[in-house]
C-alpha positions in Angstrom: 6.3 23.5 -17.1 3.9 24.8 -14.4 1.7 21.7 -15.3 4.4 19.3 -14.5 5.2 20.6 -11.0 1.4 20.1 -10.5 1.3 17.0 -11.8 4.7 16.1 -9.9 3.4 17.4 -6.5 -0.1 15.2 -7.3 2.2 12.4 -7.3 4.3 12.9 -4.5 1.5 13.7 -2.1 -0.4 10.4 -3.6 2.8 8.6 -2.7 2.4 9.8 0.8 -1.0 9.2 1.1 -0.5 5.7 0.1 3.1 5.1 1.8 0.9 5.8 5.0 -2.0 3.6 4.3 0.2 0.6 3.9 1.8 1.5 7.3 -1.1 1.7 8.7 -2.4 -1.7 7.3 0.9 -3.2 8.4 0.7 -2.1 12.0 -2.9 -3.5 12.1 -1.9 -6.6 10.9 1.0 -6.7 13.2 -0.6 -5.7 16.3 -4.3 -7.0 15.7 -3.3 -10.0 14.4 -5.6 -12.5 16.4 -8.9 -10.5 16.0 -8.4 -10.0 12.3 -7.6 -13.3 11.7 -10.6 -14.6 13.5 -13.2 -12.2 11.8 -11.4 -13.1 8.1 -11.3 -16.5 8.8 -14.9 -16.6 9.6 -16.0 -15.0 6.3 -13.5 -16.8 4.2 -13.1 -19.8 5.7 -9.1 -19.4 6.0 -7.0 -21.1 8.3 -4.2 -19.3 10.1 -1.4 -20.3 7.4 -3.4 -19.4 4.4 -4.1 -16.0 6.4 -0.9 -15.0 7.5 0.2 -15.6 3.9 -3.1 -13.4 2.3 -2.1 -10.7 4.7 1.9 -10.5 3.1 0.8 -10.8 0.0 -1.6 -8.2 0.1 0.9 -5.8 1.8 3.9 -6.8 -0.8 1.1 -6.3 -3.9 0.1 -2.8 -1.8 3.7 -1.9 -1.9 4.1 -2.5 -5.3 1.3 -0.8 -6.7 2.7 2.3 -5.0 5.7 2.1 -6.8 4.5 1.2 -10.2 2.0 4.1 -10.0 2.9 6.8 -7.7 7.2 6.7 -7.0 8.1 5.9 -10.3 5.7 8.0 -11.9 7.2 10.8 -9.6 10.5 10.7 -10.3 9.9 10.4 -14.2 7.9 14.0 -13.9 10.7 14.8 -11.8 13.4 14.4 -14.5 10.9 16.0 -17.2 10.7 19.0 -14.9 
């Protein structure tokens, strides 16, 4: 059992880890909007729609990955444990 609390607290501190990442890439997004968007639309050749909708769906696919492999995960070891 002492592998599943280790694997359990791997997961939870992954979830963390991650949880923060896509705050942080939110708040830059949010707050740094303009400057992003110029530098990205420069390499990609994006306009500020097609942007703005790149940006959510990169957070909401972000977001989702974290559940799929890190929450879920989490709680399954939990319920083993």
């Amino acid at each position: 059992m002492d592998s599943l609390e280790t694997i359990a607290r791997f997961l939870g501190w992954c979830s963390v880890i991650n949880a923060g990442i896509l705050c942080v890439a939110a708040l830059a997004i949010a707050l740094g909007r303009d400057s992003i968007s110029k530098i990205h639309g420069k390499i990609f050749g994006l306009d500020d729609a097609e942007l703005a909708r790149a940006y959510f769906q990169y957070l909401a696919q972000y977001k989702i990955a974290i559940f799929v492999f890190n929450i879920v995960p989490y709680f399954a070891v939990r319920i083993l444990a």
